[in-house]
N, C-alpha and C positions, 0 to 999 in steps of 0.2 A: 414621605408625608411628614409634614412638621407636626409637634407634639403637642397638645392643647394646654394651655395654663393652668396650673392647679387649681387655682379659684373656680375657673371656669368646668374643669371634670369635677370638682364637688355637686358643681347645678347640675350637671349632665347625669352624676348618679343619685342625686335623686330624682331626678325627672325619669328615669329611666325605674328607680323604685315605685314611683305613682305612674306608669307604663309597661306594657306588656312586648314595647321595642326593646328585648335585654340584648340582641344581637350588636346594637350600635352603642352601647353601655359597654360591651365586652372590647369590643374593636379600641374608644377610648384608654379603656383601662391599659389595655396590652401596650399603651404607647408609654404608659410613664413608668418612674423606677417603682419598685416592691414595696419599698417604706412610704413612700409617697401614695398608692394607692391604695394600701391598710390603713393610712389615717386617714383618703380621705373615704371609703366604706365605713368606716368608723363614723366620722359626719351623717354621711348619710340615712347610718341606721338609726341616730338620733333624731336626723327629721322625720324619717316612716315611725319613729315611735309617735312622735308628736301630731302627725298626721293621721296616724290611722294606722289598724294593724292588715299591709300589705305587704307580699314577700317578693324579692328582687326579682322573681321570677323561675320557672322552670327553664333547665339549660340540659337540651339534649345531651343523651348519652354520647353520642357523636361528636362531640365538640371536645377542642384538648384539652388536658389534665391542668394546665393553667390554667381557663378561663371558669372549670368547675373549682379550682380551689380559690380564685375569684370571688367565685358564689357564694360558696362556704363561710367564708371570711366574714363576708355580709351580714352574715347573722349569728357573728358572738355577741355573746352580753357587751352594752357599753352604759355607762353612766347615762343618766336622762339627763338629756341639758334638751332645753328648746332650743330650736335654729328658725329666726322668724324666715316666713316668707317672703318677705320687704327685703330681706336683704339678700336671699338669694335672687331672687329680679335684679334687686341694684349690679350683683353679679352678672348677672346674662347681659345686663342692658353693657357692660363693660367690654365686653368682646363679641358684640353681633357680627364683627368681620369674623368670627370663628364661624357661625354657625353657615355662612356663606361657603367655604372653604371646605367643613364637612360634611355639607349637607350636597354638594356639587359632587359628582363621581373624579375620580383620583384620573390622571391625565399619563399613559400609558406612553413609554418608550419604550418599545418591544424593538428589539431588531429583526431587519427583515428575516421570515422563515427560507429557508429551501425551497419551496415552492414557487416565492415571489421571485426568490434572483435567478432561478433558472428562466421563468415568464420572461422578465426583464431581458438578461441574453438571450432570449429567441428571437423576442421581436426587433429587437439591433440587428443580429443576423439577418432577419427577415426582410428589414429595410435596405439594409448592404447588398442583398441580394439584387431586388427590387431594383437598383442603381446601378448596377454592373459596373463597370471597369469608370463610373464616374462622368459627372456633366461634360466634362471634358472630353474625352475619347468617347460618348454619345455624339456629341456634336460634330466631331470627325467622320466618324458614321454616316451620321446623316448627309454631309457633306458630298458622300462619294456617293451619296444615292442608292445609298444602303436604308436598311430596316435594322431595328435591333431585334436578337434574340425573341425579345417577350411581343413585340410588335408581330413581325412573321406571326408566332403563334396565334396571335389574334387574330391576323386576318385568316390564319387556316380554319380555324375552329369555328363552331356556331359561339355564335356571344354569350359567355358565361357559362359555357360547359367547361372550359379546363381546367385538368385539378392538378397540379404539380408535387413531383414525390424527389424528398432529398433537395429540399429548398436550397437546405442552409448546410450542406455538406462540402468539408474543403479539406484539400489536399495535405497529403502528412509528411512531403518533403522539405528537408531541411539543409539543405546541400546549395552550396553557391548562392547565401540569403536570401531562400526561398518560405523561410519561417519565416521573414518579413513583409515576403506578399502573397499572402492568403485572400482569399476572396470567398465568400459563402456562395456555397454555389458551382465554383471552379470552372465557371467557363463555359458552361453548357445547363440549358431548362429542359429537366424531363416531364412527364406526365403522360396524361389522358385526357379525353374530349368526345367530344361529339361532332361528324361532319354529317349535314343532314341526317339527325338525330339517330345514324350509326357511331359506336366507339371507334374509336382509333389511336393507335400511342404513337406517341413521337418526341424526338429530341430534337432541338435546336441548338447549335453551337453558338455562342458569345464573341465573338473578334472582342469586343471591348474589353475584356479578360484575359492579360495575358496570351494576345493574338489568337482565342480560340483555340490554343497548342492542348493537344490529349494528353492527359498525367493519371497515373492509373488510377485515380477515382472518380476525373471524368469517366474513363471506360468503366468503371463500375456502375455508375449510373444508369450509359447507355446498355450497358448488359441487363440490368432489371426490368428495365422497361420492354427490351426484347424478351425476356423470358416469359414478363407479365402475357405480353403480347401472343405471345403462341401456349399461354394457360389458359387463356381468356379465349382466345381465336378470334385475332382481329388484326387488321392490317396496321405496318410498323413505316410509321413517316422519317424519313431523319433529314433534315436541314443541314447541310454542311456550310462550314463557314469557317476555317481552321487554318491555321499557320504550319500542321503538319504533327509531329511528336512533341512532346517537351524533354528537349535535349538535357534540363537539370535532372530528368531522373534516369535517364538512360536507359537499359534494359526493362525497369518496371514500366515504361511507355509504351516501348516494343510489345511488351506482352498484352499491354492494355489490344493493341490491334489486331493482334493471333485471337484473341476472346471474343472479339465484336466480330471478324473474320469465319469463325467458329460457328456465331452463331447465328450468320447469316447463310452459313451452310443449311445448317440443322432448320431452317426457317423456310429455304426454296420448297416449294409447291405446299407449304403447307400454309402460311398466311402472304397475304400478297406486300411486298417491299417497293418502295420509291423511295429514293434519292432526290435532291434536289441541291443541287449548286450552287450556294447562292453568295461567294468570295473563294480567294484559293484553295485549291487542294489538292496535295502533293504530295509525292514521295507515297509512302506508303499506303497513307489514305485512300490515293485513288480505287484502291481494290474494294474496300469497300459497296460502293458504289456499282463498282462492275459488276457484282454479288450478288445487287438486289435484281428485282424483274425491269425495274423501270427507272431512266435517268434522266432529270432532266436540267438547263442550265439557263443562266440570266445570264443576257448579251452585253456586252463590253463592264461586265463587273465580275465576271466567275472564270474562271478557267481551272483545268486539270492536266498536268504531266508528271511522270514519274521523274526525270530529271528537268532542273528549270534551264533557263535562257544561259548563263552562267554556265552550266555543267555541259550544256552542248557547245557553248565556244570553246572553253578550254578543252575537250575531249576529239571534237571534231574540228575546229575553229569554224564552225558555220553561226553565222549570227543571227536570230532569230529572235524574233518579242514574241510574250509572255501571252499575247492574245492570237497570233497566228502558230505557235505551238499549242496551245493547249484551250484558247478562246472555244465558247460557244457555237460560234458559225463551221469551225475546224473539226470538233466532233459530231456537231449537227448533220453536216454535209460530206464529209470524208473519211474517217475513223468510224463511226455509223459508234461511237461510246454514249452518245447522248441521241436519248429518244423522242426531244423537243425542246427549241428554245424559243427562250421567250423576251422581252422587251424591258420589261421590268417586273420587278419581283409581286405587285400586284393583280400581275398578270398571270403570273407564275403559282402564287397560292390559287387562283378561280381556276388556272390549266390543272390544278393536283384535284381538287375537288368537285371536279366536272368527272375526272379520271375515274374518280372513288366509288362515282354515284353507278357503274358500270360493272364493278369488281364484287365478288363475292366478299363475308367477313376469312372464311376459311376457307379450306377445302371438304371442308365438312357441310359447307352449308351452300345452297344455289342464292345467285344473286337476283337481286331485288325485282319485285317484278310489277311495273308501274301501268296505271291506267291507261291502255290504248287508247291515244285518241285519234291516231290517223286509220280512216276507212279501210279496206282493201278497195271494194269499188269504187275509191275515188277517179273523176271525172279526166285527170289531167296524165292518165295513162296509154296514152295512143300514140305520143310521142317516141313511146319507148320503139318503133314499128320503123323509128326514119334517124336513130340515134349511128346505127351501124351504117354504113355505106356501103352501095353496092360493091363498090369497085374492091378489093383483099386487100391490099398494099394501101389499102390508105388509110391513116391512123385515124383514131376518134379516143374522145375523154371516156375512159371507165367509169371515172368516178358518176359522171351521169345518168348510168345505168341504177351504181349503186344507191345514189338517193332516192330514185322512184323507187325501188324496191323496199325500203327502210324505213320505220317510222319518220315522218317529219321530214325527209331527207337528212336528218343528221349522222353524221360519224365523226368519232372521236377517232382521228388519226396517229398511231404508232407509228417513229421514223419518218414525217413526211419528206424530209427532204434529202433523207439517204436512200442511194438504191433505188432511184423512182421509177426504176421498172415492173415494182409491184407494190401494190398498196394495201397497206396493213392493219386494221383499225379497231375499233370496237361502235357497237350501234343496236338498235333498235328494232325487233320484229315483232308484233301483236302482244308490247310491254316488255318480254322478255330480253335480256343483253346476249349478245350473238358476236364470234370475232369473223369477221372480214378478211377474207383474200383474196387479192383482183392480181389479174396480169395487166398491165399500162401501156397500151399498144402506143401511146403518145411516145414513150423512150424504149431506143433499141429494138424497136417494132414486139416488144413484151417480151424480149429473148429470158431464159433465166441464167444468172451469171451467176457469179462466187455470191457477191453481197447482194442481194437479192434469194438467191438460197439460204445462205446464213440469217437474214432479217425474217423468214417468210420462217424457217424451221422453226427461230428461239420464239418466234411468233405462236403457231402451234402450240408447241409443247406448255406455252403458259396457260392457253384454255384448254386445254384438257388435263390440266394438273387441277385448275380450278372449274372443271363439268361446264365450261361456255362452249353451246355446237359452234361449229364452222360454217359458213359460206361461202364455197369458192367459187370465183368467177373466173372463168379462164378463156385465154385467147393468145396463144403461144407458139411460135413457131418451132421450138427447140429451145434448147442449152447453145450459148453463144460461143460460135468460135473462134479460134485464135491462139496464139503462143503463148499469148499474156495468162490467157484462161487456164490453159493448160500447166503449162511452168507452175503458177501458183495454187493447184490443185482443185481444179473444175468437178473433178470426178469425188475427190472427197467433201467438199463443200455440199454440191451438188446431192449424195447421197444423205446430207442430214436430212432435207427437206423430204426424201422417200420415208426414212426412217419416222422422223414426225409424224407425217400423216399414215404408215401405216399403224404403228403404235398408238395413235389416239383411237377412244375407245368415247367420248360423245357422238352426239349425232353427227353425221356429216351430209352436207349438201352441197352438189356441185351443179355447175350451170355451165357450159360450153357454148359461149356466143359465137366464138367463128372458126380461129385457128385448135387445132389441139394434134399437136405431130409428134410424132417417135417416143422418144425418152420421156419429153415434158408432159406428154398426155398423160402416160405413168405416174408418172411425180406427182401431180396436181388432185391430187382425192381422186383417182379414177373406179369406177366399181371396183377393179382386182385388188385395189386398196381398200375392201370393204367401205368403200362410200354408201350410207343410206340410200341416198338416194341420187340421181345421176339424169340433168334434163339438157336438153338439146334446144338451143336456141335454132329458128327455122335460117339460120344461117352458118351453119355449124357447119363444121370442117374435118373431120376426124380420121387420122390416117398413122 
């Protein structure tokens, strides 16, 4: 702050003498030199003589040792001289730009604190985030009919429950100018949400980032949100979307996948896991996936194989694309690795959330149990009298059974289009979710084979890890046979599915519409299998 003119701090200490403002008296004085403010307190005490007998003021104890020897000063003896009035005015009126300038508070250039620059980098981070891998490589995305990372999540969640943890977290390597491409974020959106105003945690991987590629603090991400997940007891979504490892950190990658691996171990039968395929994923990653309870994939954009197209020509020389090895339709229907596909990915979020509404949060807790609105005596059941045909050998749809039976007729089908010799589902009885198991006299007259035993077992063992009873329907002639069956281990396959159902410990309920012979009668929840309860269609067959 500039100093005020001498002329001008003589009016100011006396004005400050005929006033009880000594604080802005004091602040003046402190601006000028020593010699200069003893004569002009000197002035001044000759106008308060000439004025009237008033004293500069009291000046707290509190105030520094200069502004009280200030004080002091003010009142030595000095010679009486008059100082007219007239001329201190004439004074003031000489520098009314002062009294402008110190009468206005002083104009602060503080540098930003600690506080504000860290503010500042978060919300840059936050924005970087927010843009992933850039307008650019969105638009590419988009192109291939894709969804980005933070979209997906929107469509899964209800609107405005998601809350994303470790925004603006990015990777720490620095190998092969990887310190030059950081990203907040790294590649993948974690959090939590609400899916019909259940929790739920889930990650979404980023393509736009650096291909989606895992670097160990992606995996540390998805590791939190798994742990959160099974502290909290709530089912763990994860979106795949990934280029595979990130080959610039090497081994710290690999272990990123032992950890998410790890902890989708420690996570089976205790919160319910979905996958969801929604671009490559390969090599290692597949396991993943395989891990959780449920997978499923988007048709001509997702695929999964342990080695790609490349690795099988050169090792095998058999030439293959990337969608008939590892495509959708390929695991959907043959490999039985994926347990639904779908069309496109907004098909794919309503398929996970339909999924949800059916699923316990844990195994701690029974699933949701919604308003009955289908009767029992409804009108439209006498059908069910002319569904089976007289004649044995002639096939008929199960699943027609299964909708009268069911609230609404609805069932949420598991594997529809692998193994279609039995049908696998989740559904509705008087509000309560109930899992589903038909034999499909439509295929292989409902024999049970390898895949079909292996679909109908992993089937079991998930609701009764999570307390959902059974309903089986059966109509079976036997275990199918053949060399094929046998070679590839009919008898061991075959034995999960006893196992299953004998080890479940929910309710169980069997229904025998026609066929039930030998072995498969066994297999299928029969009493000896502690079935609850065990009813006889009046066209039952049992030998």
């Amino acid at each position: 702050k500039k100093a005020a003119p001498p002329g001008r701090l003589s009016h100011l200490l006396f004005a400050g003498a005929m006033s009880t403002s000594t604080w802005k008296l004091a602040q003046m004085c402190a601006l000028q030199p020593l010699r200069v403010v003893n004569s002009l307190v000197k002035q001044a005490a000759q106008a308060q003589a000439s004025a009237g007998p008033m004293g500069v003021g009291r000046w707290p104890h509190q105030r520094s040792a200069s502004v009280r020897a200030l004080a002091t000063s003010s009142h030595t003896p000095a010679p009486k001289t008059t100082v007219s009035q007239r001329s201190m005015a004439s004074v003031a009126e000489s520098f009314d730009d002062w009294d402008e300038d110190l009468d206005s508070p002083p104009i602060k250039h503080e540098p930003p604190s600690v506080k504000e620059i860290a503010r500042k980098r978060v919300g840059d981070l936050q924005r970087q985030a927010l843009e992933g891998g850039g307008a650019e490589r969105v638009a590419v995305q988009h192109s291939r009919g894709k969804l980005t990372a933070r979209e997906r999540l929107s469509m899964l969640f209800d609107a405005g429950t998601f809350r994303e943890t470790d925004m603006i977290k990015a990777h720490r390597g620095v190998d092969f100018g990887m310190d030059k491409k950081r990203f907040a974020g790294d590649g993948v959106v974690t959090g939590q949400g609400k899916i019909n105003g259940r929790t739920v945690f889930a990650s979404s991987q980023d393509f736009t980032v650096l291909g989606g590629s895992l670097s160990e603090t992606q995996a540390e991400k998805i590791c939190k949100v798994m742990d959160r997940a099974m502290l909290v007891g709530a089912p763990f979504i994860c979106l795949n979307d990934s280029g595979g490892a990130r080959i610039q950190e090497g081994i710290a990658s690999l272990g990123g996948y032992g950890e998410i691996f790890q902890r989708n171990v420690n996570a089976s039968g205790v919160i319910p896991q979905i996958s969801v395929i929604m671009g490559p994923c390969a090599g290692g990653a597949v396991y993943s996936p395989a891990l959780t309870d449920f997978t499923y994939m988007v048709r001509d954009s997702s695929y999964m194989f342990v080695t790609g197209p490349e690795v099988v020509k050169a090792v095998t020389n058999e030439e293959v694309t990337a969608e008939a090895l590892g495509g959708a339709q390929t695991h959907s229907r043959v490999s039985g690795v994926c347990h639904g596909a779908f069309d496109n990915e907004l098909e794919a979020m309503a398929g996970v959330r339909r999924l949800v509404s059916y699923l316990p949060q844990s195994n701690r807790e029974r699933a949701e149990v919604l308003p009955a609105l289908d009767r029992r005596d409804r009108d439209d059941l006498g059908c069910l009298d002319l569904v089976i045909p007289d004649d044995p050998n002639s096939p008929y749809d199960m699943r027609a059974i299964v909708k009268k039976v069911v609230d609404n007729g609805d069932i949420e089908e598991i594997q529809p289009d692998y193994a279609r010799n039995i049908i696998t589902g989740f559904a509705r009885m008087e509000g309560r979710s109930v899992g589903v198991v038909a034999n499909q006299p439509l295929e292989l007259a409902g024999c049970l084979d390898i895949d079909s035993s292996v679909k109908a077992a992993r089937f079991v063992r998930f609701c009764d890890a999570f307390g959902i009873p059974l309903v089986s329907f059966v109509d079976m002639p036997g275990f199918l046979p053949g060399t094929v069956q046998e070679y590839n281990g009919l008898i061991r396959h075959g034995a999960k599915l006893l196992f299953a159902y004998a080890e479940a410990t929910v309710p169980k309920i069997t229904v025998i519409t026609r066929k039930a012979y030998g072995g498969g009668y066994i297999t299928m929840s029969s009493k000896h299998l502690r079935g609850d309860a065990n009813y006889a269609w009046p066209s039952a067959e049992i030998a």
